[in-house]
N, C-alpha and C positions, 0 to 999 in steps of 0.2 A: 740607121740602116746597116752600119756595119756591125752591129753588135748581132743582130736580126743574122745576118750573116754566117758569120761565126756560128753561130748556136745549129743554125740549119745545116751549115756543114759539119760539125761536128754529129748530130744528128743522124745526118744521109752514111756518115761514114758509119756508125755504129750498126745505120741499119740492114749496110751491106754487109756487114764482116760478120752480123748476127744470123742474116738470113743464107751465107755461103756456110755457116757451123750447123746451122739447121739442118740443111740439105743431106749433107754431110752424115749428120748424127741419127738422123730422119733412116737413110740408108742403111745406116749400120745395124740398127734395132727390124727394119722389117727383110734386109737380104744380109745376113750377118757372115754369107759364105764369099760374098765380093770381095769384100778387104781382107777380112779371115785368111783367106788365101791366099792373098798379094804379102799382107804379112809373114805369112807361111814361108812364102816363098823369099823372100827377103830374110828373115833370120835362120831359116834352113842354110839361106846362101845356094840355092837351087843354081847351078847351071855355071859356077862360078870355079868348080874345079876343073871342067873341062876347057873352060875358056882362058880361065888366068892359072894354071895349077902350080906355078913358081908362088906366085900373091897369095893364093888361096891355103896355101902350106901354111906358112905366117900366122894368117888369122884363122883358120880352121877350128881351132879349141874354145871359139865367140858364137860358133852354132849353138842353135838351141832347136832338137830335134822333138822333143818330147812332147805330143799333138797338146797334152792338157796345159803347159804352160805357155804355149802359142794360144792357146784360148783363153787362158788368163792374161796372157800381157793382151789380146784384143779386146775383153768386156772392160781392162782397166782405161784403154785408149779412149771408147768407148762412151763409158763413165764420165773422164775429163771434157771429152765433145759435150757430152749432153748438161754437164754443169760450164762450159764455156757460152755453150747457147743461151743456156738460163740467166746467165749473168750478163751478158750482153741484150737481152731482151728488158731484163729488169733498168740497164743503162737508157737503153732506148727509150724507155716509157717515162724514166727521171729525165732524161735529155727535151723529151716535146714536151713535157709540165714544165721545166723551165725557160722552152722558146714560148708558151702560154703565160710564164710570169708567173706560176704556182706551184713552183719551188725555188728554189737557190741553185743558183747558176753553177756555183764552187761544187757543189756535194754533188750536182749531176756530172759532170766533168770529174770528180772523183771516182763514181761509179764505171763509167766511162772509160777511163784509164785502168782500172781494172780489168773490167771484158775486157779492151784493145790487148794489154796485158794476157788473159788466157789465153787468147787467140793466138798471138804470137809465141807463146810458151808450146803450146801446141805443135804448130807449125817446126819451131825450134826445134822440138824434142824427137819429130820424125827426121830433122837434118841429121842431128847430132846422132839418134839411134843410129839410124841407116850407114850414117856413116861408118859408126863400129864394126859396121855388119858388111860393109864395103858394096852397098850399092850401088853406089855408083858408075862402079864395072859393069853393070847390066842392067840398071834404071836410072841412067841419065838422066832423061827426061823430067820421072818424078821426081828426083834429088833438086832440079832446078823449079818445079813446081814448087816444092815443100819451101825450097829457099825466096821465093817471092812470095808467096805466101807469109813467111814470117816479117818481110819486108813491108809489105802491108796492112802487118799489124804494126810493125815497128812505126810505120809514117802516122797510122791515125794512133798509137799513141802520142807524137808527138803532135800532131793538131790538138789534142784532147790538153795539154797544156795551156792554149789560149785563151788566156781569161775572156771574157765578154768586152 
């Protein structure tokens, strides 16, 4: 039973963190001016000189104003979403062949720990951006989103370690 266990939570986990990249990436491909523009506004640094302009001196020369590499670094974001989904769907579908007993438990839990692995590289990669960009001074909020979010990937990778 607890092996049974194990597998189905490692499972549910995967199918969460696949289907919240889905959504996600889902989004970005049919309304691409949502995020586009939250990015925008985040490495413009929109609104960050008038609020912090001592801070904003500092980091000022980390803007990136230029609309077509704001839309390169969003299809690249983009891109990694839609191959974090794909590889977490592909874990999903090795993870319930091996709670059916028709694969190997090890290779699905490798799979596994990789999508977990995208997901929170992901996630990571918006902390650690944003943070260059000093979001934090005026998206809080997301900055603590992005960061449980990577925490969430970090925990179901460390489920995804539990042998059967």
């Amino acid at each position: 039973m607890y092996e049974f266990a194990v597998i189905l939570s490692q499972l549910g986990l995967l199918l969460s963190l696949g289907a919240w990249m889905f959504t996600g990436a889902r989004d970005n491909w049919l309304f691409p001016f949502m995020n586009q523009n939250a990015i925008a506004m985040v490495v413009r640094m929109d609104g960050l000189q008038e609020a912090f302009p001592e801070d904003y001196a500092c980091i000022a020369h980390r803007r990136i104003t230029d609309p077509a590499r704001i839309k390169q670094l969003y299809w690249a974001i983009v891109i990694w979403e839609s191959f974090a989904t794909l590889l977490l769907a592909v874990a999903s579908i090795a993870m319930a062949l091996a709670l059916l007993g028709l694969m190997d438990h090890e290779a699905a839990r490798g799979l596994g720990l990789l999508g977990a692995l995208a997901f929170m590289v992901n996630w990571a990669g918006f902390t650690i951006g944003g943070n260059h960009f000093g979001y934090w001074y005026l998206h809080a909020p997301t900055q603590a989103t992005h960061f449980l979010l990577a925490l969430w990937g970090t925990g179901t990778m460390i489920m995804m370690t539990i042998p059967q």
